[in-house]
Wavefront OBJ file of the C-alpha trace (Angstrom):
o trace
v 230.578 78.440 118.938
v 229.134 74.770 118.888
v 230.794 71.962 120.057
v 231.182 69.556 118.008
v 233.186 66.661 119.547
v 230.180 65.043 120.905
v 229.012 64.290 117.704
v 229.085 60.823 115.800
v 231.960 60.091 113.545
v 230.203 58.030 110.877
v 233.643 56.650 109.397
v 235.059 56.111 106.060
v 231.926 56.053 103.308
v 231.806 52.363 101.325
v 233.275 52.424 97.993
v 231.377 52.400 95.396
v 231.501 48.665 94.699
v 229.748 48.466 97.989
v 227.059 51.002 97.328
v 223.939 48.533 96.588
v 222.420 49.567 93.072
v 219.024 50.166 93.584
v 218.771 53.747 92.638
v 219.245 52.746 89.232
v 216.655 50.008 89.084
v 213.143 50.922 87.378
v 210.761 51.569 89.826
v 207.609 48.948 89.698
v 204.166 50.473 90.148
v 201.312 48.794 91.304
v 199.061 47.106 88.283
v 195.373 48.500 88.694
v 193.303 45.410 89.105
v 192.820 46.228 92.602
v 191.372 49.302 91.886
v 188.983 48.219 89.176
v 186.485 46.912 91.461
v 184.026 48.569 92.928
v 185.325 47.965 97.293
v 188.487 50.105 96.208
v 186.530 53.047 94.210
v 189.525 56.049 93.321
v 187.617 59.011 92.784
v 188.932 60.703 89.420
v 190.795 63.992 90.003
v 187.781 67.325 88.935
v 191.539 69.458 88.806
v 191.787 67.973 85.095
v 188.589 69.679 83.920
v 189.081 73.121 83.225
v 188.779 76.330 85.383
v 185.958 78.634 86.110
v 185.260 82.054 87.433
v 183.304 80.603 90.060
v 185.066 81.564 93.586
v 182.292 80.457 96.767
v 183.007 77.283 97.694
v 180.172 74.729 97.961
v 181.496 71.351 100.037
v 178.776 69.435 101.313
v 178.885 65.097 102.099
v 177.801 62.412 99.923
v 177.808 58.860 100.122
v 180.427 57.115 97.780
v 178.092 55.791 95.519
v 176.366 59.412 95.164
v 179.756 60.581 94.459
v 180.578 57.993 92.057
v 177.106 57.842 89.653
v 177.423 62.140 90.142
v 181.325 61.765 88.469
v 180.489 59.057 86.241
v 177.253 61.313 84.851
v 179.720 64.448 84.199
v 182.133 62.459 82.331
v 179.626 60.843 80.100
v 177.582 64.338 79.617
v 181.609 66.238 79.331
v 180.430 68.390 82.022
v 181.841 69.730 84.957
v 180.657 68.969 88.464
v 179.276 72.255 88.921
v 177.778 72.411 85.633
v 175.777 69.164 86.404
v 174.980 70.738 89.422
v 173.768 73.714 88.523
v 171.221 71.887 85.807
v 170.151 69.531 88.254
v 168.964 72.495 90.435
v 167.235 74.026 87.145
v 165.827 70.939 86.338
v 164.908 70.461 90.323
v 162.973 73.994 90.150
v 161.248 73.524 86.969
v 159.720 70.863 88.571
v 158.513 72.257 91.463
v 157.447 75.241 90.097
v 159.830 77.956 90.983
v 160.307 81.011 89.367
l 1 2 3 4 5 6 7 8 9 10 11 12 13 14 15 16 17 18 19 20 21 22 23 24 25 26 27 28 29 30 31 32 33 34 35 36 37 38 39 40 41 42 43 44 45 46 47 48 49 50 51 52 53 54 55 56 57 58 59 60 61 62 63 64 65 66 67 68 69 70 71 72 73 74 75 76 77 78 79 80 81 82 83 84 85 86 87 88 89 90 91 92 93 94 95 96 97 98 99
């Protein structure tokens, strides 16, 4: 069995007139105006787009402003990511010439 008597007696809990009140106080969010400009770019969440049957992943690295022109181009076409992707590698052998 454990003994317990080594263990800290906290006391007699504050009342609740004591209790500070903060848990009911609205919770304050930070206003965007930070992340409007372009030094504190927030990539937009693909997750909201729906689902495909597409299972191999593809992760590669891009520079941010790859990443942000590539997002910004889906959104405006209504595309997914792999979508674009997949017409930018038709488009990219078209015009090279294969198949």
């Amino acid at each position: 069995m454990a003994n317990l008597s080594k263990l800290k007696r906290l006391g007699v809990p504050p009342s609740p007139e004591e209790v500070t009140t903060n848990l009911k106080s609205p919770e304050i969010a930070p206003s965007n105006k930070y992340y409007d400009n372009e030094k504190f770019y927030v990539r937009k969440d693909a997750r909201s787009m729906m689902k495909t049957n597409r299972t191999l992943t593809f992760a590669t690295r891009v520079s941010p402003q790859f990443d942000r022109e590539f997002r910004e181009i889906a959104e405006r076409e209504n595309v997914r990511l792999t979508v674009l992707l997949e017409l930018m590698l038709d488009v990219y052998k078209e015009k090279k010439g294969y198949e």
